[in-house]
N, C-alpha and C positions, 0 to 999 in steps of 0.2 A: 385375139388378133392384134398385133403389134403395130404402131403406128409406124414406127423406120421399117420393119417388115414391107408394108404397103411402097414406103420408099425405093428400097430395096429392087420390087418389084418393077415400080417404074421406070429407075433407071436400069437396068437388064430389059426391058421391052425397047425403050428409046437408044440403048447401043444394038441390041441385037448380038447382043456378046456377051457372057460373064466374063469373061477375062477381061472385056473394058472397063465394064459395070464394077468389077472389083476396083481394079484401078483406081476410077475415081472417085468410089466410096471409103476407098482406103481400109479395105478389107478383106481377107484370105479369100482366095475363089470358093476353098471346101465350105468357107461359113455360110457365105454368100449361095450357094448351092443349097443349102442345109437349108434357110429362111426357106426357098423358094419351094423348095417341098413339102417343109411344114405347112407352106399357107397354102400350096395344093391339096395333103389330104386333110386342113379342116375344112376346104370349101367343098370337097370332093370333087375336083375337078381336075383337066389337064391344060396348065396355062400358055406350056409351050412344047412345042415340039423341036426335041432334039433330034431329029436324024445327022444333022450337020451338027457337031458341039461349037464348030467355029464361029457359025452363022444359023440362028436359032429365029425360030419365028415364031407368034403369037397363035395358041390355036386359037379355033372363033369364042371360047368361052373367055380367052384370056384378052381379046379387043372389047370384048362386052363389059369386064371388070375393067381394063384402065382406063375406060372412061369415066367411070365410075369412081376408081381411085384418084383420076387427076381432079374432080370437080370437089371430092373430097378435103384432097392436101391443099387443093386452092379456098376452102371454104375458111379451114382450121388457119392457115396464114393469114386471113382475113381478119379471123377471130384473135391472131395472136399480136397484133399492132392497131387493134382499134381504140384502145386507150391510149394508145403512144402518143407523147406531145408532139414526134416528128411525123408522125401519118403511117398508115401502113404501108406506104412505097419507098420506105427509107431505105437507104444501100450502107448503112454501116456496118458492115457484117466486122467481125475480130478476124485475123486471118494469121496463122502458127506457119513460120518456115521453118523448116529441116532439114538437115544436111547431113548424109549417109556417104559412106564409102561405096566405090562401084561395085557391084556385083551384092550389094549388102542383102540380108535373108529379111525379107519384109515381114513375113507371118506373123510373127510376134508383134513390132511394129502395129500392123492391121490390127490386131486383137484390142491393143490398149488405146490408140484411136479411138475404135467402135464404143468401148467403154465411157470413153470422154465425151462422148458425144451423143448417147444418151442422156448427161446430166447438159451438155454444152452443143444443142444440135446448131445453134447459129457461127460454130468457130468454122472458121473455112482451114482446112492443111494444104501447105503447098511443100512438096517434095522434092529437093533435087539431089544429086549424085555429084560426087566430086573426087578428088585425091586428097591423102592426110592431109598436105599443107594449105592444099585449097577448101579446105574443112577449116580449119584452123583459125586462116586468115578471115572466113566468112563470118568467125565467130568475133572477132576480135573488132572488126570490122560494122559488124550488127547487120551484113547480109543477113544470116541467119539467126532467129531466136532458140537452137539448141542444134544440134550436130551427134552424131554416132560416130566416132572418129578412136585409133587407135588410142591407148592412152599416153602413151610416149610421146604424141602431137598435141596433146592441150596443152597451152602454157600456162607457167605458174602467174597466176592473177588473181587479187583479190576482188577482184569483181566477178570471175566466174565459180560456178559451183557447180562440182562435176561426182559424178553416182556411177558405181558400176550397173553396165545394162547386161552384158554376159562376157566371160570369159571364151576368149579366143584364141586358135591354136593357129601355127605357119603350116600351110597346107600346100601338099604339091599335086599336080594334074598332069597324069599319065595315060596313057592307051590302054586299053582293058587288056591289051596280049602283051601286054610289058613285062616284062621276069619280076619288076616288084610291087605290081598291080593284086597281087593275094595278099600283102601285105598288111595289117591292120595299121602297124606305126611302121616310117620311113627313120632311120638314122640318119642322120651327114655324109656318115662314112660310108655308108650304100651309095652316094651319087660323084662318087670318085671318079667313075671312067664316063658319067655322063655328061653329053653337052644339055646346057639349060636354056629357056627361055626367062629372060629376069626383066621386071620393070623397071622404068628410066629411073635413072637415082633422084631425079630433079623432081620427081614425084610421089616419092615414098625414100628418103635417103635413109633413113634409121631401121627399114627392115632391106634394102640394098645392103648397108652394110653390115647387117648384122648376119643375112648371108653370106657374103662374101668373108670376114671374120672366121665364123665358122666352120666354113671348110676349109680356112687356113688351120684354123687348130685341130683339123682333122688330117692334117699334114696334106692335102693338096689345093692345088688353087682350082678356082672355079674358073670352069669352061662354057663361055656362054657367044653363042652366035644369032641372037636376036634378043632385042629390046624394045620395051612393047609402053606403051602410055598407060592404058589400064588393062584392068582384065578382061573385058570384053575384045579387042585383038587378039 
């Protein structure tokens, strides 16, 4: 039985959600899901009841365990600052900010988190969402201690040090009954007689125009009747 398991646990009873419970553990729901059944079939028991996935409640076996489990993790924090010269009620936690593009695929993200923090359970992650530039600037800035940001927005600095995290491809979002929704790859040259939906330039300028560009060298211009801040509009 895993001690973040136990964690895990708690915090999914205290949201009454995995979807929250992932959230703020900064971990895939599937993984987060996964703990939770492991540590059902070693206790043999059912700790919660899903009939609602949205909104999940404790069966009675599973209020009998997190009392149990909170007098537990309050025992072992007890145990883990009794020699501390600052007392065990210190509040210095370390705290990691990061700065993602909107819409960005967290999963992976979560995964390397959880790993961290295994070896580093007192780092706290704070996650916000931003545009390239406002990525950029947060870094530059020291809003943020690292960012997931296109690579064409980091600037050249010799202060920062920058790793490929994955290759990314310019993706477009259509209607599943669209003529080139069976498509596996979109050309340029496919979206000639379409009108588009393209993000503010003021927001992403280097993939604005490297749109716009390439449907110039595709021999038409881009027809566009909405402009949108992020991806989520």
């Amino acid at each position: 039985m895993k001690l973040s398991t136990l964690r895990y646990f708690v915090e999914v009873a205290t949201e009454n959600s995995f979807t929250k419970a992932s959230q703020n553990l900064f971990i895939s729901q599937p993984t987060l899901s996964r703990r939770i059944q492991e540590l059902e079939s070693e206790l043999g028991v059912t700790l919660f009841n899903r009939n609602n996935t949205n909104n999940i409640i404790l069966s009675p076996e599973g209020k009998q365990l997190l009392v149990k489990v909170r007098d537990v993790l309050d025992q072992i924090e007890s145990i883990s600052g009794m020699f501390d010269p600052e007392g065990p009620n210190k509040n210095n936690k370390a705290s990691i900010k990061i700065g993602c593009l909107t819409n960005f695929d967290f999963s992976k993200l979560y995964d390397l988190i959880e790993q961290f923090k295994t070896q580093y359970p007192n780092v706290k992650f704070i996650i916000e969402q931003g545009s390239p530039m406002e990525l950029n600037d947060g870094l530059l800035n020291r809003t943020y201690d690292l960012v997931l940001n296109l690579d064409n927005y980091i600037s050249n600095n010799d202060v920062l040090k920058t790793s490929l995290y994955k290759n990314n491809n310019l993706q477009v979002a259509i209607q599943n009954n669209h003529r080139l929704a069976s498509k596996q790859e979109i050309q340029f040259s496919d979206l000639t007689d379409e009108t588009l939906i393209l993000i503010e330039r003021n927001k992403s300028p280097l993939v604005f125009d490297y749109v716009i560009n390439q449907c110039l060298k595709h021999g038409f211009h881009a027809k566009a009747n909405y402009y949108v801040k992020n991806l989520d509009e």
